[in-house]
Structures are given as C-alpha cells and as structure tokens.
N, C-alpha and C positions, 0 to 999 in steps of 0.2 A: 575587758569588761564589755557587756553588750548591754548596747545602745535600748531602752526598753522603753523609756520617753522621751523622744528625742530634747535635750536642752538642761534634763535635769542629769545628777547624777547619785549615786548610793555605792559604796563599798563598806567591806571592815577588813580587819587584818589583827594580826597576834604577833606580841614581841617577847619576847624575854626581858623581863627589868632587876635589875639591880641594885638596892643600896649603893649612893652616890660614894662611901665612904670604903666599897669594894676597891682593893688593891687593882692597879690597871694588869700586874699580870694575868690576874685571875680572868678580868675583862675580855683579857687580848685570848686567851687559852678557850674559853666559853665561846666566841665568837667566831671562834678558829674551828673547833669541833659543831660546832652546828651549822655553819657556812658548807662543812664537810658532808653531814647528816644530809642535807637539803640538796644537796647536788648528788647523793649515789641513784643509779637508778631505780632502785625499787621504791626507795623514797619518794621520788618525784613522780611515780608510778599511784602512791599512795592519794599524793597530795592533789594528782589531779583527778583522781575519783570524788575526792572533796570537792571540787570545782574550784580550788585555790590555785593561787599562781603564787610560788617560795621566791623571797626575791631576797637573795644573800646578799651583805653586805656590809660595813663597817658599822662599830659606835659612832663614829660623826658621819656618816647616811644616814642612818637612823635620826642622830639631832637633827638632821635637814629636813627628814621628810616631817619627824611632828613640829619645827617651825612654821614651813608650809601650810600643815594643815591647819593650824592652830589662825596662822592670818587667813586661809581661805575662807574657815566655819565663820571667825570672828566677823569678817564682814559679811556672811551670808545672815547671820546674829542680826547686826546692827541694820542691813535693808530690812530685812523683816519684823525688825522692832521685837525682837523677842525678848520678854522679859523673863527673868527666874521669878516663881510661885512658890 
C-alpha cells in the first residue's frame, strides 16, 4: 500500500461470508477452492490490474485480521470522539 500522507492510512478488502451455522466442511472446501482461485496465474494477473493484493488464507486468518481491525478503528473512534448521527 503507498504511502500517500505520510502517518495516515486507508485500505478496503473483500471477503466471502458465510452463515455461522454453514457446516465446517462446506467451510474448509469454499476456502480450499478459492485460496486455489487466488493463486492461479491469470488470476493474480487479474487482481493486480485491480490494484488489489489476494491475500489467501484460513477462516481463523480471517477472524484475526477483523479482530485487529475492529480494536485498530475502535480506538481511532474513540481519539477522535466519533459519535453515531
């Protein structure tokens, strides 16, 4: 990601979501094929004309990375006093 103000930062990203009540095979099979998807070449060919960067990985990668974000924004929220309108 480049650096455009130095101090601040901006991204988004896209995930596949699931009904919690999704059997985990189904889970593990979805995650296994598109882990797959994301790494053929033409794919990755695709994604970077997007200017996206695929970043394959598990259902608990995933729970990590939105904990993470979820405490980063929380406290970026709370310094800047953001209120909901």
């Amino acid at each position: 990601m480049a650096d455009f103000v130095p101090g601040y930062e901006a991204s988004n990203w896209f995930a596949a979501g699931l009904r919690k009540t999704t059997p985990v095979e189904i889970i593990d099979k979805l995650n296994k094929e598109i882990n797959a998807s994301i790494a053929e070449p033409e794919m990755k060919v695709r994604i970077d004309k997007l200017g996206a960067t695929p970043t394959p990985g598990s259902p608990a990668d995933f729970d990590k990375f939105i904990t993470d974000e979820t405490e980063k924004w929380a406290k970026v929220i709370k310094f800047a006093n953001i209120k909901l309108e």
